[in-house]
C-alpha positions as CSV (number, residue, x, y, z in Angstrom):
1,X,0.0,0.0,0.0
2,X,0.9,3.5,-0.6
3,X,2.5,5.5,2.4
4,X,-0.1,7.4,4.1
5,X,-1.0,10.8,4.2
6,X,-1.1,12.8,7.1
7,X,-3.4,15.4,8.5
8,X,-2.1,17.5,11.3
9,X,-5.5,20.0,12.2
10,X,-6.4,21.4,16.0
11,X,-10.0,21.6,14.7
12,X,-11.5,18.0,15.7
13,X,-14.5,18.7,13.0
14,X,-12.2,19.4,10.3
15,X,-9.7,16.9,11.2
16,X,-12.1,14.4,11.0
17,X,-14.0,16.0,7.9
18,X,-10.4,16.0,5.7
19,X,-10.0,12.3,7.0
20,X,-13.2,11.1,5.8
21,X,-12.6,13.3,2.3
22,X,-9.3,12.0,1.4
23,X,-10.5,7.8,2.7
24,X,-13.1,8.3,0.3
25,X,-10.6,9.0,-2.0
26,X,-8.8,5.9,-1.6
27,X,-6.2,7.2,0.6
28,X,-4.4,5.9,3.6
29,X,-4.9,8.6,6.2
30,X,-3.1,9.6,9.4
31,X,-4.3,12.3,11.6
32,X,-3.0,14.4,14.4
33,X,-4.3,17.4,16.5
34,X,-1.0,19.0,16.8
35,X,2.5,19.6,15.3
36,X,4.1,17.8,18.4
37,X,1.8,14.6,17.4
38,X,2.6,14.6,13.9
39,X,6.7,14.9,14.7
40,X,5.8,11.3,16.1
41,X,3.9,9.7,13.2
42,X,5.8,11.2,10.7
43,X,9.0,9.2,12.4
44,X,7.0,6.5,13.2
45,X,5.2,6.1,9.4
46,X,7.0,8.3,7.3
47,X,3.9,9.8,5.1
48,X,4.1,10.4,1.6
49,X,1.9,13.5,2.1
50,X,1.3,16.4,4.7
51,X,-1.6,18.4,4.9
52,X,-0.9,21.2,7.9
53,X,-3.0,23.3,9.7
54,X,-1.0,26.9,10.0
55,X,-2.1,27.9,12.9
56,X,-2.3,25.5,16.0
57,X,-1.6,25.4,19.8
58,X,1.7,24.1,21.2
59,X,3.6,23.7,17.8
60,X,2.1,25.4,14.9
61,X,2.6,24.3,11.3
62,X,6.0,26.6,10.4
63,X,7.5,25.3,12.9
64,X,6.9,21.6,12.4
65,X,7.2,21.9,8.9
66,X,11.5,23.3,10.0
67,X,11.6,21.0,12.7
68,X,10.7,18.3,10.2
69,X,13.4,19.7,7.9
70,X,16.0,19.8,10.7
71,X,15.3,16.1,12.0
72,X,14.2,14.3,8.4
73,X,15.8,15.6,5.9
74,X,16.0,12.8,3.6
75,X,12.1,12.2,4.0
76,X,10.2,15.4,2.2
77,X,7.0,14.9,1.8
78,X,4.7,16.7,-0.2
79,X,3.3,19.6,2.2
80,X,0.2,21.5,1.5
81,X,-0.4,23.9,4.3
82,X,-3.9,25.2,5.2
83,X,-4.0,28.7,6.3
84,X,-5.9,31.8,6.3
85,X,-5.6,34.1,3.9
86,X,-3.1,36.3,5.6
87,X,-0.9,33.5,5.9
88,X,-0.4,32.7,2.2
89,X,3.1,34.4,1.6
90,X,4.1,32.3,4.3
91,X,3.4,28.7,2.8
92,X,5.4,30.5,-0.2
93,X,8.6,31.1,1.8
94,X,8.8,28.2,3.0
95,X,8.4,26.6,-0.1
96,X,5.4,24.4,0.3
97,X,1.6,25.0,-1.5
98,X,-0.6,27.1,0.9
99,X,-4.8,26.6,0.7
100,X,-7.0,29.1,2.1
101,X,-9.4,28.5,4.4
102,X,-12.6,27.9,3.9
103,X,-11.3,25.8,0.5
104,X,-13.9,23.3,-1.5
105,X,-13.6,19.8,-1.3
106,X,-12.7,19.8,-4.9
107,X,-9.8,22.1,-4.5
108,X,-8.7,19.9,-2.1
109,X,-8.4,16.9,-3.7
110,X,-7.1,18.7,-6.7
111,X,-4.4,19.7,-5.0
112,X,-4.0,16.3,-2.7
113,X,-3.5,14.9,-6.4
114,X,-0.8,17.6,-8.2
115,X,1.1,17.7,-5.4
116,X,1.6,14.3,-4.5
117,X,2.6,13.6,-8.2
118,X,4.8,16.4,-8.4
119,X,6.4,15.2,-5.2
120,X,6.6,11.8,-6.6
């Protein structure tokens, strides 16, 4: 099976919204309700995919996303990073693809599948 991807959302309702989304989808889904969570299943099952909540309690996504970079290195997983819109330059300088909240579920997927190929 193909690694999983994993969603790392404070927001149970959404969490559990972009889980059922992407299984319907076929996908293999992890999920986390903070940064410090998903530092231990992204060790544990090294996801093909990320998809971040920007703004969380404890650890938000910026800096998992350089403490990920710091500890994995060789692992980079496709990243898209769900923030509000005054957070978009920010999934830009870090180099990973931002989506706005609220987003479609369309746009979603869409982007689930352009960035996992082009991270392929």
């Amino acid at each position: 099976p193909a690694p999983p991807i994993l969603v790392v959302e404070d927001d149970p309702r959404l969490r559990s919204a972009l889980r059922r989304i992407l299984e319907a989808e076929g996908h293999s889904v992890l999920v986390a309700e903070d940064g410090w969570t998903a530092l231990d299943l992204v060790h544990a099952y090294r996801p093909s995919m990320l998809v971040v909540d920007y703004v969380m309690p404890r650890m938000d996504g910026e800096m998992l996303l350089r403490t990920l970079a710091r500890e994995l290195p060789e692992v980079p997983p496709a990243v898209l990073l769900t923030t509000g819109t005054h957070q978009q330059e920010r999934a830009e300088a870090l180099g990973v693809l931002g989506l706005c909240k609220p987003f479609r579920v369309e746009t979603l997927l869409d982007a689930v599948a352009r960035h996992r190929i082009a991270a392929a």
